[in-house]
Structures are given as C-alpha cells and as structure tokens.
C-alpha positions as CSV (number, residue, x, y, z in Angstrom):
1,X,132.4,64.7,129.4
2,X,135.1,67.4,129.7
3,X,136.8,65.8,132.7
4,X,137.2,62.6,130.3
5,X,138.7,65.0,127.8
6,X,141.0,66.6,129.8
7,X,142.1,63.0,131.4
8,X,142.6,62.4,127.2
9,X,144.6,65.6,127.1
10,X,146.8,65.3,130.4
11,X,147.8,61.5,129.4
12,X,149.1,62.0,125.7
13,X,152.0,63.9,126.7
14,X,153.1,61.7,129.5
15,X,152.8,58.8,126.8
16,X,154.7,61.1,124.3
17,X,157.5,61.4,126.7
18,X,157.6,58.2,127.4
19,X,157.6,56.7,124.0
20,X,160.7,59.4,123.5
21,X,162.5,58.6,126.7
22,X,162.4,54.8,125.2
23,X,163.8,55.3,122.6
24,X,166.4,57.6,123.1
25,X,167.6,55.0,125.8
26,X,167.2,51.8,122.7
27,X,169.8,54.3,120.8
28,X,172.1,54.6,123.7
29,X,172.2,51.1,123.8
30,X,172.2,50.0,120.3
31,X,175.4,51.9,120.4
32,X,176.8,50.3,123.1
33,X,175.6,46.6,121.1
34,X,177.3,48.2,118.2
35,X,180.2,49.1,120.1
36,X,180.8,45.7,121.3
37,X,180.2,43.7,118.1
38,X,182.8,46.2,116.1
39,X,185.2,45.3,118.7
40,X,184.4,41.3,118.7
41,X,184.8,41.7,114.6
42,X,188.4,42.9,115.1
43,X,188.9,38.9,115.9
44,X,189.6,36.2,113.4
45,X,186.7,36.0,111.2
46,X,183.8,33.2,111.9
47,X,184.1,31.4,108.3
48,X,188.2,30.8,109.3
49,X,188.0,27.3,111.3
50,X,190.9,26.7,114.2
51,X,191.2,23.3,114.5
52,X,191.3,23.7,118.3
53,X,188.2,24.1,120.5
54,X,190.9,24.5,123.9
55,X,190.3,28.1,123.8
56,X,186.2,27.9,124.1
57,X,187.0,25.1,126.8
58,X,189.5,27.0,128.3
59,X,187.1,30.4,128.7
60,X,183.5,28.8,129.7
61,X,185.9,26.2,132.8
62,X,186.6,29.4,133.8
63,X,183.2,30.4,134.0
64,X,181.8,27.3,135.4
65,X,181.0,25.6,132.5
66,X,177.5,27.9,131.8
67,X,176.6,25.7,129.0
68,X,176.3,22.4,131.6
69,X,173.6,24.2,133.4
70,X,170.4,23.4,130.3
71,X,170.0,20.7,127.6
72,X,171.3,20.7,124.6
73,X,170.3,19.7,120.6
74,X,173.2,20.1,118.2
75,X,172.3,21.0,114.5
76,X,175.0,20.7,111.5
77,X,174.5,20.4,107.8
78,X,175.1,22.5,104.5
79,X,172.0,23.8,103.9
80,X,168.5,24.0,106.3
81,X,170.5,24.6,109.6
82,X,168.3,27.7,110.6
83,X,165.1,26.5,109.4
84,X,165.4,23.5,111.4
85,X,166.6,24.7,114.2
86,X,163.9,27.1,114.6
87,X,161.6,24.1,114.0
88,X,163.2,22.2,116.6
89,X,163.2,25.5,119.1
90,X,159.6,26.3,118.1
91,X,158.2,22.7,118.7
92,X,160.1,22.8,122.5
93,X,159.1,26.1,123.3
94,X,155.2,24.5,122.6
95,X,156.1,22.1,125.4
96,X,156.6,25.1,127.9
97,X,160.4,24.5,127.8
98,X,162.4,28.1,127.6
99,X,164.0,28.2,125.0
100,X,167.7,29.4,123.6
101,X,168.4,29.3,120.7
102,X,171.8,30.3,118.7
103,X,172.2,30.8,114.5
104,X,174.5,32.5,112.1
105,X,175.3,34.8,110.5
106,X,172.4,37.5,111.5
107,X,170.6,39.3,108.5
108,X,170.5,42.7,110.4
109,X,171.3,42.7,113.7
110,X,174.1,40.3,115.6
111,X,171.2,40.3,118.7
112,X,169.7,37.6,116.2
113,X,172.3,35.3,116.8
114,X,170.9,34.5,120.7
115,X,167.3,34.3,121.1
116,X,165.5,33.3,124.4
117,X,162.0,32.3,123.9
118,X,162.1,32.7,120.5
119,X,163.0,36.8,120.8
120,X,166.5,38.2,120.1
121,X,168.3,38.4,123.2
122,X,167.4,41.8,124.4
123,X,170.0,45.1,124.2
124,X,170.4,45.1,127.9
125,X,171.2,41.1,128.3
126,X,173.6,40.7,125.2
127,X,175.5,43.8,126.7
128,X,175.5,41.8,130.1
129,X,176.8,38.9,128.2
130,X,180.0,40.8,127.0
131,X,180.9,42.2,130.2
132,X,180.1,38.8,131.5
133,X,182.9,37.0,129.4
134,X,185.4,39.7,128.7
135,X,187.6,39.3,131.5
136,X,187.8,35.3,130.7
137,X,188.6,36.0,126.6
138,X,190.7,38.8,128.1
139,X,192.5,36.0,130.2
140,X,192.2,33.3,127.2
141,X,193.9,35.5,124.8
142,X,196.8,36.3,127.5
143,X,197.2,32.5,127.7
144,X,196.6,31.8,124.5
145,X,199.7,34.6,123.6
146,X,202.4,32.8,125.6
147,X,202.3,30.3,123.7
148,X,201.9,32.1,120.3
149,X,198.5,30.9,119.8
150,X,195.1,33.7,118.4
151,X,193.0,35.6,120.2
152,X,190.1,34.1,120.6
153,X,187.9,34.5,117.1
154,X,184.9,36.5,116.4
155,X,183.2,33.2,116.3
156,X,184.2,31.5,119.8
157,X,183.7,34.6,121.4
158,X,179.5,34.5,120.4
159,X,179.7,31.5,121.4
160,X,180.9,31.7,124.6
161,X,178.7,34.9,125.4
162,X,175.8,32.6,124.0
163,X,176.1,30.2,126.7
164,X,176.4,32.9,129.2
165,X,173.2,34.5,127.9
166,X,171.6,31.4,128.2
167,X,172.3,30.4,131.6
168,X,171.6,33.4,133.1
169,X,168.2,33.3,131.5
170,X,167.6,30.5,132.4
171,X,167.2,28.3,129.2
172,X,165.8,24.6,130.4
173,X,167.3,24.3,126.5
174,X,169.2,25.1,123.9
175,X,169.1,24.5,120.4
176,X,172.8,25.2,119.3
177,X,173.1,25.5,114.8
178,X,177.2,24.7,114.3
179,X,178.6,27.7,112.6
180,X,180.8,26.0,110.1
181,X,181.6,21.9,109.8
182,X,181.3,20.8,113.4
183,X,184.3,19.1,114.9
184,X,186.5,22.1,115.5
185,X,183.4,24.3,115.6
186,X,183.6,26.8,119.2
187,X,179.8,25.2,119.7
188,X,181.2,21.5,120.2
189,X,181.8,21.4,123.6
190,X,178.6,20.8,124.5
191,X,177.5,16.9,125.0
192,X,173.9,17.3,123.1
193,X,171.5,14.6,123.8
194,X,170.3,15.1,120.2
195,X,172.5,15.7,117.5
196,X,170.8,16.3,113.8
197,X,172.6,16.4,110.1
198,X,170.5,18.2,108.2
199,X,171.8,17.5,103.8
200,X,175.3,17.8,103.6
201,X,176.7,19.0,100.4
202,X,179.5,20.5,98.8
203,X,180.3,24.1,100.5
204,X,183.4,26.1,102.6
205,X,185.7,23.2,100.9
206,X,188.9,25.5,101.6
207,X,188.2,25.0,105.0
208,X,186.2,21.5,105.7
209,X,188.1,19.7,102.8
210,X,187.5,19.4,98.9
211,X,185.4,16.4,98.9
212,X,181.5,15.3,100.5
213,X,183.6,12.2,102.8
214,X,185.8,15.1,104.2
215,X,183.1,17.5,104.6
216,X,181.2,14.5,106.1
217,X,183.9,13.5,108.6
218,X,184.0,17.6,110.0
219,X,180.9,17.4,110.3
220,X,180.2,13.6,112.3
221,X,182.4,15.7,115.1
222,X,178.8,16.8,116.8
223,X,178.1,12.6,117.4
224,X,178.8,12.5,120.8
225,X,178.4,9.0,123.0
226,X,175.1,7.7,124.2
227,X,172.8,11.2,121.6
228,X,170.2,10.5,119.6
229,X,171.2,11.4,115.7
230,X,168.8,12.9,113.5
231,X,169.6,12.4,109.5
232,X,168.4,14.0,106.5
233,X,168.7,11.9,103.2
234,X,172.4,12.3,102.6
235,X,174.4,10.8,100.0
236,X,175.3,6.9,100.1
237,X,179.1,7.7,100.7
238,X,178.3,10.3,104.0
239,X,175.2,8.1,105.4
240,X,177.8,5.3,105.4
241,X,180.1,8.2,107.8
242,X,177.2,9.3,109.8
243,X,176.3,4.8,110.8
244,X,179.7,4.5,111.6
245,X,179.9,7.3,113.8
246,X,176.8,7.0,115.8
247,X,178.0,3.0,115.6
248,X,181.5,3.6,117.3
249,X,179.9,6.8,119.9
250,X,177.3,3.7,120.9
251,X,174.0,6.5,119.5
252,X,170.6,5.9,118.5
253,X,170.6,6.7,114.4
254,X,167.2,7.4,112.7
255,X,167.3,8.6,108.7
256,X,165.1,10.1,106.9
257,X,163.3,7.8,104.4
258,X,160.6,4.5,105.7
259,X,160.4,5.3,109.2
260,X,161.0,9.1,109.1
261,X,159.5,10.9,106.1
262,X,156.8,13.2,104.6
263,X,153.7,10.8,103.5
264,X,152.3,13.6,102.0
265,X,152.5,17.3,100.9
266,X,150.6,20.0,99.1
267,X,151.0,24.1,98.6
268,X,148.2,25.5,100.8
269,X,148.1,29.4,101.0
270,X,151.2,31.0,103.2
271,X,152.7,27.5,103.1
272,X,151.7,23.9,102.8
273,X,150.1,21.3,104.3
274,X,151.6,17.8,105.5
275,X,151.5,14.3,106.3
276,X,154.7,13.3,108.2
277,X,155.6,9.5,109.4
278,X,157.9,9.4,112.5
279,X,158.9,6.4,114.9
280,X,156.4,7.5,116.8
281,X,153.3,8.4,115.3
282,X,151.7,9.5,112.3
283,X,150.7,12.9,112.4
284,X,147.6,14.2,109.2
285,X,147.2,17.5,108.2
286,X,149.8,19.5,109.7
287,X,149.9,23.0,108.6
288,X,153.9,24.3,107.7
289,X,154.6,27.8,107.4
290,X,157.4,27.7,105.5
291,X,157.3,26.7,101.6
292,X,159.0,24.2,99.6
293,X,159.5,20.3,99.7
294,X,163.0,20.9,101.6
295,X,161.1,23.0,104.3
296,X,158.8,19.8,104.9
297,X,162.0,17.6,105.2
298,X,163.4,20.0,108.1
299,X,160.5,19.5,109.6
300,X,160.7,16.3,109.9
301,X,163.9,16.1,110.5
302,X,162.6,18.5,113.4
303,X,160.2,16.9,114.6
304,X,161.7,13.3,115.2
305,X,164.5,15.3,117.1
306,X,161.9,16.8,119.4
307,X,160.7,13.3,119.8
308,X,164.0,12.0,120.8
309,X,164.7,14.8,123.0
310,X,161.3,13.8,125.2
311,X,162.6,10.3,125.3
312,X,161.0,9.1,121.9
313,X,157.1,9.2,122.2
314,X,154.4,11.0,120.1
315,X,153.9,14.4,120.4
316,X,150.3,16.3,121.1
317,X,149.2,17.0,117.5
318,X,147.8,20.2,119.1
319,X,151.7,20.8,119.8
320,X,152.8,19.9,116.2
321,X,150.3,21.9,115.2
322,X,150.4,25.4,116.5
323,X,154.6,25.3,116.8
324,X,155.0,24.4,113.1
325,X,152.1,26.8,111.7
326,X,153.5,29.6,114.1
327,X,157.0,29.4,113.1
328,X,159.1,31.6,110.5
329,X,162.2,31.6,108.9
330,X,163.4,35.0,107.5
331,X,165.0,34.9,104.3
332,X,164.0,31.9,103.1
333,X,161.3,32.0,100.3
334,X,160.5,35.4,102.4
335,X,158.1,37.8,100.6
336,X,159.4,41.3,101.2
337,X,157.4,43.4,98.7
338,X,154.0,42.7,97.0
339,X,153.5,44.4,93.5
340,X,155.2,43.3,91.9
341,X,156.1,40.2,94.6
342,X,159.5,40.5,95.5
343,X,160.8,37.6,97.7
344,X,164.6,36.9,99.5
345,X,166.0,33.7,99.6
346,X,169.4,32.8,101.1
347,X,170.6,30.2,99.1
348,X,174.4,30.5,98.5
349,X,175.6,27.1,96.9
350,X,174.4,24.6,94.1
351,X,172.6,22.2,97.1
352,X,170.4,25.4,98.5
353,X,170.2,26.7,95.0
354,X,168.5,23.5,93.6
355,X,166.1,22.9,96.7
356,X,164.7,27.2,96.1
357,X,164.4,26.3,92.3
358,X,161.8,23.7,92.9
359,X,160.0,25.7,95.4
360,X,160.0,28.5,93.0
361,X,158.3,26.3,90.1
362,X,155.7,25.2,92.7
363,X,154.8,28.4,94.1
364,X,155.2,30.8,91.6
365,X,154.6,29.8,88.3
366,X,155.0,33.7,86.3
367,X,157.6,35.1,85.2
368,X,160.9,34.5,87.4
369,X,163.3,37.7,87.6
370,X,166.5,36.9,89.8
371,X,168.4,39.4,91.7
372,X,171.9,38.1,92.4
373,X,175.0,39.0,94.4
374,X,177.2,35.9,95.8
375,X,180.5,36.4,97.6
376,X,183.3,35.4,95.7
377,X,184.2,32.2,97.5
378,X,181.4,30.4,96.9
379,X,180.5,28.1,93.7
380,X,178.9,30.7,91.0
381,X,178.6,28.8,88.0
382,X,177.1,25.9,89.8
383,X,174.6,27.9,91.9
384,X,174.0,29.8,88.4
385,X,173.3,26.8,86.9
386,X,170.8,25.5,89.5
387,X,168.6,28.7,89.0
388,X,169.2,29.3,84.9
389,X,166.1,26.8,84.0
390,X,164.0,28.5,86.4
391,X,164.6,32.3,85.9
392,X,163.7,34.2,82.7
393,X,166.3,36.6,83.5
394,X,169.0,38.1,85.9
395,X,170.3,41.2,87.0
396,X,173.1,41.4,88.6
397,X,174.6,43.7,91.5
398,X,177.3,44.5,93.8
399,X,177.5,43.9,97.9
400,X,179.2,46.0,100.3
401,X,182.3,43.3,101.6
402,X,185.3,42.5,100.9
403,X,184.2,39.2,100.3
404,X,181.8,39.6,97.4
405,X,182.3,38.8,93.6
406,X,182.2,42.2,91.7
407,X,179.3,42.4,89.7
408,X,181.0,42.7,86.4
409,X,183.1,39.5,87.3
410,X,179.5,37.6,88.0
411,X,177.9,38.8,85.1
412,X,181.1,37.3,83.0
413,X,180.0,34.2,84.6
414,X,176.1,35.0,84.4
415,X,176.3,35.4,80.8
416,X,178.0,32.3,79.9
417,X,174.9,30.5,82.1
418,X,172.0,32.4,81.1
419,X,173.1,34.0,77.9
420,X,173.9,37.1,77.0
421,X,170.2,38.7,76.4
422,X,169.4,37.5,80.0
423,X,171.6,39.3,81.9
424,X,171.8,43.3,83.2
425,X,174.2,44.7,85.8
426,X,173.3,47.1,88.2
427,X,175.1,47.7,90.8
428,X,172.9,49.7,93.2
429,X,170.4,47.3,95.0
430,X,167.4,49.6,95.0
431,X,168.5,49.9,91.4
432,X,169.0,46.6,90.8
433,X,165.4,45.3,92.5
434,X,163.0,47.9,90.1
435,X,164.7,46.6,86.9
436,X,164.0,43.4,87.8
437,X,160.2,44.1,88.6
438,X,159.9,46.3,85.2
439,X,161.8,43.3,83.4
440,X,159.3,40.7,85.6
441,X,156.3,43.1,84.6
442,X,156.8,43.9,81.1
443,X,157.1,40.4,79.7
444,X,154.8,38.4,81.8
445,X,152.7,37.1,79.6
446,X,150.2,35.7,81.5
447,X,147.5,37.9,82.8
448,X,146.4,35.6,86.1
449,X,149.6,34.5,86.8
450,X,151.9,37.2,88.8
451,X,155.5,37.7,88.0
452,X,157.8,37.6,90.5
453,X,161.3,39.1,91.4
454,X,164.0,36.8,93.6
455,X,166.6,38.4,95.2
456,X,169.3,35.7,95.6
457,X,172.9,34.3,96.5
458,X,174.0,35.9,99.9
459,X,173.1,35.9,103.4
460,X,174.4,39.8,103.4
461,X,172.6,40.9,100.0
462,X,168.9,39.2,101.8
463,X,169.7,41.1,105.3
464,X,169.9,44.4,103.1
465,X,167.1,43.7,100.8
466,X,164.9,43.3,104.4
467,X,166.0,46.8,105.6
468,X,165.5,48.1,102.0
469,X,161.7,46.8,101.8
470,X,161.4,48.1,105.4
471,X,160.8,45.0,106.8
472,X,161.6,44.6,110.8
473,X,164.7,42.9,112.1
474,X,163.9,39.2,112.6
475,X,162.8,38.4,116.5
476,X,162.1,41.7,117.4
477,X,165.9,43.0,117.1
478,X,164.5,46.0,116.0
C-alpha cells in the first residue's frame, strides 16, 4: 500500500514537468507560427485579386508541382464554402482517404487554414511549410520584380505552403475552398476531378464585377475539362453560365433540384435529421450536425461530390452516417455561451444573412438579440434588412481593423432598418454581448421559450467572440 503511494508520489512531478516542458516548447513555437504569419501579412492582402495565377505556377514548378502528387475537389460559391467543404472532407476522410483540407479566413489561428485529417496542421509542420517555400517566393518575387510585377500576396503564399503541407503529409486528397471568385484565385492551378458551386450571390463586387453574370463568370474559372460539377440552386441567369461552361470544358453537370435534393428535413436536437435524393441512391434518416435548411443543401451538395469523386456510386449509409453526424462547422449557428444562449454566426452579406434568419425562426423561437459588427465594404443595409424581421433588437459594436464600419456609422444605418428604439451602441464586445442578454432577458415574454443573443456580421467579430466565451481554436489549433 505505501509502495503504490510512493509510485503516486514519484510520478506526479515527472508528469508536472512534462506537462510544463510542453508547453513552454507550444509557446516557443506559436511564436515562431506568429512570426511567420506577421511577416506573410506584410504581402498584398488576400481579399485584393491579381488577375494572374503565373506567380503560384511559377513557385510550386519550382517545387515539383506538390499539388500533382494527391486528388483534388475544388469548392467556390458566395456563401457555404466552409461548411461544405468540411462535409465533403469529413465524408472522404470516412472512406479512410487522408485528408487536406484548406479554408479561409481562420477565426483564431492561421494553422486553421491547413488541416490534415481533419486537425489544424500542427506548429511544427506549418513552420516546415514556410521554410519549405520561402526560397521559391523569395525567387518568385526577384522574378516577379524585374519585370515590375508584386511580391507574391499574402494569399498565394498560403496557398502554396498548403500544397507543400499536403504533400509532405501525404494527403491521398484535398479538398481546396477558392479564397475569393475562382479564375484568378492562387488555388486554380489545380486540375480538380470535382469541382462544386456552392449559391452564388452578390458579394466582393469591387473585385469579381458589379453584377451576379460577372461574379458568375469568375467564378466558372474552377470548371476544368473532363471534372465532375457539383451545383447548388443558383439563379436562372448564372445556371445558364455554369451549363455552358461544364458544356464547352466537356464535364459532367449535376444541380441541385429532381435528381439532387433534400426529400425531407426536420430540427432534431444538436441538428436535424434528413432525407437526401442523389444520382445514386436514396439515403433515410441521416443525422446532420449542423442547423438550418442551407446546412442540409451543403450537404447534399457534399455528398453528390463525394459520389462523383468515387466514380459515381452510392455510398455506405454507415459512411453518410457517422461523417455527417460527426462533422462541425465553427461559427456557423455555433452556440458559444448557454444562459442566456449566445450563438456566432458568420454571415457577412444579404445571401448568408437571409439563409441564418430562417434557421434562427426554426431553431430559436424567443426573443432574438443581435450583436453586429460588419466591415465597411460589405452590403449593411441589405444584410440589416435580412435580419430586421427576425431580431427584436440590435446592439451594435466596433472591430479591431482597418476594414470595419465604425459602430456609430452602422448604427446610422441600423437605425434607419430597425428603428430608432431598437438599436444600442456599445463598442466594447464583452460590453456589447451582456446588453444584449439583459435586453434578450428582460423582455422575453415567454417563460418556456429561451431568449437568445446572435452575434453577427464578420468573420473577425465571430473568431473574437470564440476566444471571449473561452471556447477552443477550431481543429485543435489551440
């Protein structure tokens, strides 16, 4: 009996020391990670498109072409990029295929951007990454300087180290989300053997064009000859884009709607349930993780891609199963908080904005207390508009970019949507979330139905609402 407590005694410290030792080492290197991306952010910045992708061509041919050495699926879109991509990833990684997987922008930390079996790339490989591409965007830029062209961008240069990451893995395949319209994106210079177009709408028209057939045609660039496309609904005048480009690249086009679509649907607890039709199969019962009738379309969407990507047959239902009930999507209709609820959602346009209004009348039907910041070149008044018939009231706060609308400014445009008694400023987050539970709290009238508070509008303002509720980095990139 005492020799088992000494044993208990001798081992604690050892552990203690261990536990220190890691993570004084996890500092060291988050601040070599840090390091790295402050020096990547000096670039051009990843929402400026150059209509050139020669300098990601030029970089990974000096490489050896890293991205030729896995698969490929290609997603574009407006809106439900990173939910379906992480469909798409989770359903393949079910199938024992390794995974990669690439998104933007990250919600905490830039290691989110690459994951490898559905973890953010670790500390040690994305800093193996970098000083696995430098000297070839080193080299690039020299070139690209002669002949007074940029530096490579912020953008290009993720995406090259992605491609890095995932070859030395290895992936077997990736699952590549376009960071902005898709022709001249730094991902398109891979030849995907699925490509899918998630709903495109109106968003980033100062740099993909001022109308849907512009943003359309950027965004058709991904088609590449002999894929298999993958369509959400879109609107009459881009589905008529999308035919004609999988028609002239000689691809396989399925759209959402008879053969592809959701049979059936209803709100089940941490979710919902579904019944999806696919030119393969029927699959019943299929439990979704993630909320809202836009969520069930992804999935779709992602599952018919999967399909394609095995050469068109049914999946296991076992596989459909476990991969969609296991798979997450932070900040989207994310509950952070309980007591009052207090849930993130990344809509940033009118599209995104209308799809999280309907999921908020399904799920929560209390009273409905936004918290909104939105960066300044984005449509306010028609993202206001989307949510004004669906939240009693707003409160409005600042961001810490550049980039963001300040909060007075917003409210001047809140008030004129909402009305001048539904609108507060405060421009401290923290602040800004607690008057929007008391608000929530106070005039909920309905004692078995739970208010709610939804914070709203940016990517940035949910990544620091996550670290504010203490919730972990997304993928382990804690």
């Amino acid at each position: 009996m005492n020799h088992n407590n000494a044993g208990g005694r001798d081992a604690s410290p050892q552990k203690s020391g261990d536990a220190t030792q890691e993570l004084a080492e996890n500092i060291a290197l988050d601040f070599e990670v840090e390091g790295i991306y402050r020096q990547i952010l000096t670039r051009a910045p990843e929402h400026k498109v150059q209509p050139s992708l020669q300098r990601v061509e030029d970089c990974l041919d000096y490489m050896g072409n890293p991205q030729r050495a896995y698969r490929t699926v290609h997603i574009t879109g407006t809106n439900g990029k990173t939910s379906t991509a992480r469909m798409v990833e989770s359903l393949l990684r079910e199938k024992g295929l390794k995974t990669g997987r690439f998104t933007s922008p990250h919600l905490e930390s830039v290691r989110e951007r690459m994951s490898i079996n559905g973890q953010a790339i670790s500390r040690e490989d994305f800093i193996q990454a970098w000083h696995d591409v430098e000297p070839f965007v080193e080299l690039v830029d020299r070139e690209s300087a002669r002949n007074d062209g940029p530096r490579m961008s912020f953008f290009e240069v993720f995406v090259v180290m992605a491609y890095q990451a995932f070859a030395q893995a290895p992936v077997d395949v990736a699952v590549m989300e376009v960071g902005m319209g898709g022709r001249w994106d730094a991902t398109n210079v891979i030849d995907a053997d699925v490509a899918i177009l998630t709903p495109i709408a109106m968003d980033h028209e100062r740099w993909l064009g001022s109308s849907l057939e512009s943003i359309a045609g950027e965004k058709v660039g991904i088609i590449k000859p002999n894929c298999t496309v993958v369509s959400a609904t879109q609107h009459d005048s881009v589905a008529h884009i999308i035919a004609d480009s999988a028609r002239e690249n000689h691809a396989h086009l399925i759209t959402y709607g008879d053969e592809l679509r959701v049979l059936h649907r209803e709100t089940a607890v941490g979710g919902q349930m579904l019944s999806i039709n696919t030119p393969a199969a029927r699959y019943e019962d299929i439990p979704l993780s993630l909320r809202g009738e836009y969520q069930a379309e992804n999935a779709t969407l992602a599952l018919a891609a999967v399909e394609a990507f095995f050469g068109g047959g049914a999946l296991d239902g076992s596989v459909v199963e476990h991969a969609l009930m296991a798979v997450s999507s932070p900040g989207r209709l994310e509950v952070v908080r309980s007591s009052p609820t207090v849930i993130i959602d990344a809509a940033h346009n009118p599209h995104a904005a209308a799809s999280t209004a309907q999921a908020l009348e399904e799920y929560y039907p209390g009273n409905r207390v936004g918290v909104i910041a939105m960066m300044a070149d984005k449509d306010v008044e028609g993202t206001l508009g989307q949510l004004e018939p669906v939240l009693d009231h707003v409160v409005i706060t600042d961001m810490d970019t550049d980039r963001a609308m300040d909060a007075e400014d917003l409210a001047e445009i809140a008030r004129d949507v909402f009305g001048e008694d539904r609108v507060k400023v405060e421009r401290q987050l923290l602040t800004a979330i607690d008057t929007a539970a008391s608000i929530a709290e106070s005039e909920n009238t309905e004692a078995l139905v739970a208010p709610v508070v939804v914070v709203i509008g940016s990517i940035q303002l949910i990544g620091a609402t996550r670290a504010l509720m203490g919730k972990k980095a997304p993928d382990g990139a804690e």
